[in-house]
Backbone bond lengths (Angstrom), bond angles and torsions (degrees), N, CA, C in turn:
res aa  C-N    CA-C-N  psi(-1)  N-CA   C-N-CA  omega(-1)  CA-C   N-CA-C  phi
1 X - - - 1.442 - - 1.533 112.07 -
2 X 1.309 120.84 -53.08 1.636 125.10 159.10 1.501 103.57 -15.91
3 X 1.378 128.85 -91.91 1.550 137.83 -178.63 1.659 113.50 -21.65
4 X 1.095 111.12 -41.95 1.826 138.16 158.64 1.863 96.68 -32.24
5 X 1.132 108.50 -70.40 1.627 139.21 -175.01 1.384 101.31 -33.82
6 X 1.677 110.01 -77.07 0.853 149.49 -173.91 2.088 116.09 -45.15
7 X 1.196 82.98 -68.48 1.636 95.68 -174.62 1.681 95.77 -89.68
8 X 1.362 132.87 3.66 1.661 104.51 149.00 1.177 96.73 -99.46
9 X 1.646 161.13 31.46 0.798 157.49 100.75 1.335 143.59 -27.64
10 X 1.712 100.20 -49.90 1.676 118.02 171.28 1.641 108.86 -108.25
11 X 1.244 93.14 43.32 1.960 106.17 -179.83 1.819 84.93 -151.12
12 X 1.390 153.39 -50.66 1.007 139.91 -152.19 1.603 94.82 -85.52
13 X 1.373 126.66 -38.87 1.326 137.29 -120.81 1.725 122.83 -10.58
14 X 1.262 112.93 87.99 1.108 113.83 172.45 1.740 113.34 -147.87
15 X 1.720 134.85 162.53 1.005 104.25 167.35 0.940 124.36 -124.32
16 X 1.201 122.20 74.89 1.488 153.21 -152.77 1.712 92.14 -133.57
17 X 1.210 112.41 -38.74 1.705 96.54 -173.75 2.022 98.74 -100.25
18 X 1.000 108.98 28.71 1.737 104.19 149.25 1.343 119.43 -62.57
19 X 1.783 100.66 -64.74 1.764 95.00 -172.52 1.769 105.55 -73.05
20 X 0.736 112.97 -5.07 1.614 115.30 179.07 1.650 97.05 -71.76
21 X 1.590 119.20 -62.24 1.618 107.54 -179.94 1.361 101.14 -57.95
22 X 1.320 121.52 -51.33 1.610 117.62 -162.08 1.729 115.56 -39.30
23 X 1.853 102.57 -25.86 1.285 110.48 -172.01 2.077 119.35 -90.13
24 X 1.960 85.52 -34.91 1.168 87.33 -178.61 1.594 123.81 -88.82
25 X 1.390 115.48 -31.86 0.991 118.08 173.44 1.602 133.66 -43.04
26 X 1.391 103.53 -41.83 1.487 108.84 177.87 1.511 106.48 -82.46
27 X 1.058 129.47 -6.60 1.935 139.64 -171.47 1.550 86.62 -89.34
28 X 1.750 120.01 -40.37 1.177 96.09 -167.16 1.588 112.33 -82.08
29 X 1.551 119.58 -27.66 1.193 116.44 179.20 1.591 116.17 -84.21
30 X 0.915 107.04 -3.22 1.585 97.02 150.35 0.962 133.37 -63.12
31 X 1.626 103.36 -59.51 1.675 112.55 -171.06 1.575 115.72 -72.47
32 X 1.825 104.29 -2.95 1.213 98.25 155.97 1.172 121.20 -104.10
33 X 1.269 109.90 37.21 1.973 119.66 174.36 1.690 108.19 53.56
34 X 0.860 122.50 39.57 1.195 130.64 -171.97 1.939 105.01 -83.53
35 X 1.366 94.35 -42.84 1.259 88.42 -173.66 1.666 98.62 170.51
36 X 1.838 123.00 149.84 1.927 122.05 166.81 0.921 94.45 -174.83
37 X 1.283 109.81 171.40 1.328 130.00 -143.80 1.320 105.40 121.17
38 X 1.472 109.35 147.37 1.943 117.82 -166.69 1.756 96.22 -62.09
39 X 1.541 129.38 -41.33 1.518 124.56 -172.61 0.912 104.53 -71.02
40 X 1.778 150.20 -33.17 1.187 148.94 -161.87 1.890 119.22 -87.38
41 X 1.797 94.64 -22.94 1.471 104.64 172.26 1.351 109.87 -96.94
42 X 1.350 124.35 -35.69 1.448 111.68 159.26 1.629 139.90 -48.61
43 X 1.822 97.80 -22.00 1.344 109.47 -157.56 2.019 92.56 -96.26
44 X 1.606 99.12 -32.26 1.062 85.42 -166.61 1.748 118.09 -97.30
45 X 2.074 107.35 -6.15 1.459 110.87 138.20 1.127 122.54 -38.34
46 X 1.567 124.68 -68.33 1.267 107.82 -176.03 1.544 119.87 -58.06
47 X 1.136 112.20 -50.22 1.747 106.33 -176.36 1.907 102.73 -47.77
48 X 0.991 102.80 -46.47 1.575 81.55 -169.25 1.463 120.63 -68.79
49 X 1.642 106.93 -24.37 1.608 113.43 168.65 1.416 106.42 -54.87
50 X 1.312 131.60 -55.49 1.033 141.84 -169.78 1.575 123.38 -59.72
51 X 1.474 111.45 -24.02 1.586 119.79 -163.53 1.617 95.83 -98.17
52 X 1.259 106.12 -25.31 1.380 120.56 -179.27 1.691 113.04 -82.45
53 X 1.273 120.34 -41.49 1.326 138.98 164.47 1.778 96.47 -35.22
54 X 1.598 102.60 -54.22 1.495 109.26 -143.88 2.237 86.25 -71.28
55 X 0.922 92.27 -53.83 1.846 98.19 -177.83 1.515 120.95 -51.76
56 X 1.675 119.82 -42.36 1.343 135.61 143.09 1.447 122.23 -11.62
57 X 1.923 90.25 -71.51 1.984 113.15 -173.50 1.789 88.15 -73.42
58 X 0.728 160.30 -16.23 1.975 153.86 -150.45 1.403 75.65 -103.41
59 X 1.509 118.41 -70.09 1.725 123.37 -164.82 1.825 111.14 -35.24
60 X 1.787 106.52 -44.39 1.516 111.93 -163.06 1.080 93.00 -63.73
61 X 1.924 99.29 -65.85 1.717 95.03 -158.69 1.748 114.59 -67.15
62 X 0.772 124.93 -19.61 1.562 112.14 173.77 1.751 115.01 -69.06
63 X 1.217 129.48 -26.80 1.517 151.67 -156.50 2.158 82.35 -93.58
64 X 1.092 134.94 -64.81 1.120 166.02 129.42 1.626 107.15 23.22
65 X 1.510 87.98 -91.86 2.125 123.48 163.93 2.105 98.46 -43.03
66 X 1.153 103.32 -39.47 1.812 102.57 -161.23 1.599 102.72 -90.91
67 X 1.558 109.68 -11.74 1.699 97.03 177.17 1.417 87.33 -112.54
68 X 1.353 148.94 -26.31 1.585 137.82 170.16 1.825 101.21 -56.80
69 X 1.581 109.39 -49.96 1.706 94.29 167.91 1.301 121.91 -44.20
70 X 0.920 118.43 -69.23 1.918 150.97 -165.29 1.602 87.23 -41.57
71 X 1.333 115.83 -61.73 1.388 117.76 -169.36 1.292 117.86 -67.93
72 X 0.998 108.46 -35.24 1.991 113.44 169.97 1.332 105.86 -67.19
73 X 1.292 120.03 -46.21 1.779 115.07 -169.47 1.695 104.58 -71.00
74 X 1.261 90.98 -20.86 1.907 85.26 -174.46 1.739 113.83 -86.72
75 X 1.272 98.07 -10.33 1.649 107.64 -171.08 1.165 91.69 -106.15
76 X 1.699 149.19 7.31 1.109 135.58 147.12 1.457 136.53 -94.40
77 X 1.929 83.86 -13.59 1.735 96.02 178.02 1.285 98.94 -95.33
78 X 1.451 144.25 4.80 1.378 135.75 158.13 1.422 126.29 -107.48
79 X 1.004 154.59 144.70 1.192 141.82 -155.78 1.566 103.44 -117.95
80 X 1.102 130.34 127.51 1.789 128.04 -167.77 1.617 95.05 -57.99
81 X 1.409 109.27 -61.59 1.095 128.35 -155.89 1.591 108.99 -79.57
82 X 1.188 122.50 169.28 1.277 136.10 -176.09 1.836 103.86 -121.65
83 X 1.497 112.73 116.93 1.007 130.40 -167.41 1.652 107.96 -46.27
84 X 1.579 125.33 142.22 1.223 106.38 -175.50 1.729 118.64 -81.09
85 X 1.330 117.41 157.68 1.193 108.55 -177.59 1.711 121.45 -71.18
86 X 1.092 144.36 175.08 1.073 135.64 -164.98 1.683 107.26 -147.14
């Protein structure tokens, strides 16, 4: 279920859906009896903020990596300069 966390994280990329896991995640492991109590929803808010954080940061830097590519390939297929005459 973690990976769940994770990859709507590095599919949403935004961080706007932290407190959103922080909220749903522990609703879901409750209602699957997993475990509550005030330490067990805090512990497992944070983990889901956090797993989600991690899919978020994958989302930037890859989004990031693809316009630093983009920009190198385009500044090699154009030439600044104008070839000298001969």
């Amino acid at each position: 279920m973690i990976p769940v966390l994770i990859l709507g994280g590095l599919i949403v990329g935004r961080w706007w859906t932290l407190p959103i896991a922080a909220i749903i995640w522990p609703a879901v492991l409750i209602s699957r009896h997993v475990g509550g109590g005030l330490p067990f929803i805090v512990g497992a808010a944070a983990l889901g903020a956090a797993n989600t954080a991690a899919g978020v940061t994958a989302h930037k830097v890859s989004v990031k990596l693809f316009h630093i590519a983009r920009r190198a390939s385009r500044a090699k297929s154009t030439p600044s300069e104008p070839a000298p005459k001969q």
